[in-house]
ZABA-792078 format. One record per residue (C-alpha): x, y, z; residue in three letters. Coordinates in steps of 0.001 Angstrom, whole numbers, padded with zeros to 6 digits, always signed. Each point is the difference from the previous one (the first is absolute). Layout:
XYZALA/...
This chain:
+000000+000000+000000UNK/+001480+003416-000674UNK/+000077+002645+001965UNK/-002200+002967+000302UNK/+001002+003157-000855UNK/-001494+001268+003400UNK/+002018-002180+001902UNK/+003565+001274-001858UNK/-001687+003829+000610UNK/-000556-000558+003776UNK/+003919-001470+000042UNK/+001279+002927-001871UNK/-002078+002537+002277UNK/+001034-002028+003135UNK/+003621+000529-001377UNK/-000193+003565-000982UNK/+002210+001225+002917UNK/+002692-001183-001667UNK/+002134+001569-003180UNK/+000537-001939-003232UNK/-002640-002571+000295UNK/-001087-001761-003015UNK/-001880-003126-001634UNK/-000092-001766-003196UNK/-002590-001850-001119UNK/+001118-003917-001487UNK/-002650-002304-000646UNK/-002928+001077+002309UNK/+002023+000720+002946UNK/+002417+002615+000706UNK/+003708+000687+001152UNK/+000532+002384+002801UNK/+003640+002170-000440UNK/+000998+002311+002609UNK/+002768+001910-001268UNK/+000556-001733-002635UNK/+000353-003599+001809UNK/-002630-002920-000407UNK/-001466+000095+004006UNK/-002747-002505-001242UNK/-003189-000075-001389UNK/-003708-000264+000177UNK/-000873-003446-000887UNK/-003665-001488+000304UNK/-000919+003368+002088UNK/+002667-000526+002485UNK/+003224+002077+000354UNK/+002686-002313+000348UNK/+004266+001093+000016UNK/+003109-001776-000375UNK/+001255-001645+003348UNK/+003288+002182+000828UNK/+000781-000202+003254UNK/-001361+003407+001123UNK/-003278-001258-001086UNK/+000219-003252+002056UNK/+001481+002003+003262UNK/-003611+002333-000452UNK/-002554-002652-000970UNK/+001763-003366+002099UNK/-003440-001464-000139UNK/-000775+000715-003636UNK/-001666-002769-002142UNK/+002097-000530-003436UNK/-002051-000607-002528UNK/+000660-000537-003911UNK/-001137+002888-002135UNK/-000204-002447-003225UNK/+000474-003607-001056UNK/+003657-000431-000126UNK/+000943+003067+001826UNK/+002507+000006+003161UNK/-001811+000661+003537UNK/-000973+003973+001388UNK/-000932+001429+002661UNK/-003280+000477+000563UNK/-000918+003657+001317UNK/-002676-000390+002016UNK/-000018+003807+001693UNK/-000631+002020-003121UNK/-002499+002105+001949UNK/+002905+001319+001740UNK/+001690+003041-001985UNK/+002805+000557+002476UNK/+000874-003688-000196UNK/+000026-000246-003640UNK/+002347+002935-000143UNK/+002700-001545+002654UNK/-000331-003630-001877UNK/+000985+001601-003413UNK/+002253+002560+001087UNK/+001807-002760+001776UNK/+000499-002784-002502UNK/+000815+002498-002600UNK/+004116-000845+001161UNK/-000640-003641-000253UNK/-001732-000024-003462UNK/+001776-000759-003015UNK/+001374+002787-002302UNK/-002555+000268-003366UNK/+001994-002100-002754UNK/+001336+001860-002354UNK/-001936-000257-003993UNK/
């Protein structure tokens, strides 16, 4: 099932503290960037990112889920009601994320 577009606007909104957020859309779901770094994505109406550390130390109790058949594990983010926690996950795995590969 693909996601809504409400669901990636509420995301996006939830995230709007933050500079130099983005998404892409690929094949009914979308990418989330923050500056210019794949953080995650919205998969299936739920915001899942990459399991860096930082993310793991914040969300220990996190459920990893699979965003697609054949995909590796994420972390589920179950808080995205909270703004100020959204903020402090992204701002701190943005160190541990990998550098955008060059085209």
């Amino acid at each position: 099932m693909p996601s809504s577009k409400e669901y990636l606007e509420y995301v996006m909104d939830q995230l709007s503290d933050l500079q130099d957020v983005a998404y892409k859309a690929m094949m009914g779901e979308y990418i989330i960037y923050y500056r210019g770094k794949i953080v995650g994505g919205i998969y299936d109406d739920r915001f899942l990112v990459k399991p860096v550390k930082a993310a793991l130390t914040m969300m220990p109790d996190a459920e990893m889920e699979i965003p697609y058949e054949g995909a590796k594990e994420m972390i589920l983010v179950d808080d995205v009601e909270n703004r100020s926690f959204l903020t402090e996950l992204l701002e701190n795995m943005y160190e541990e994320l990998p550098a955008p590969k060059k085209k």
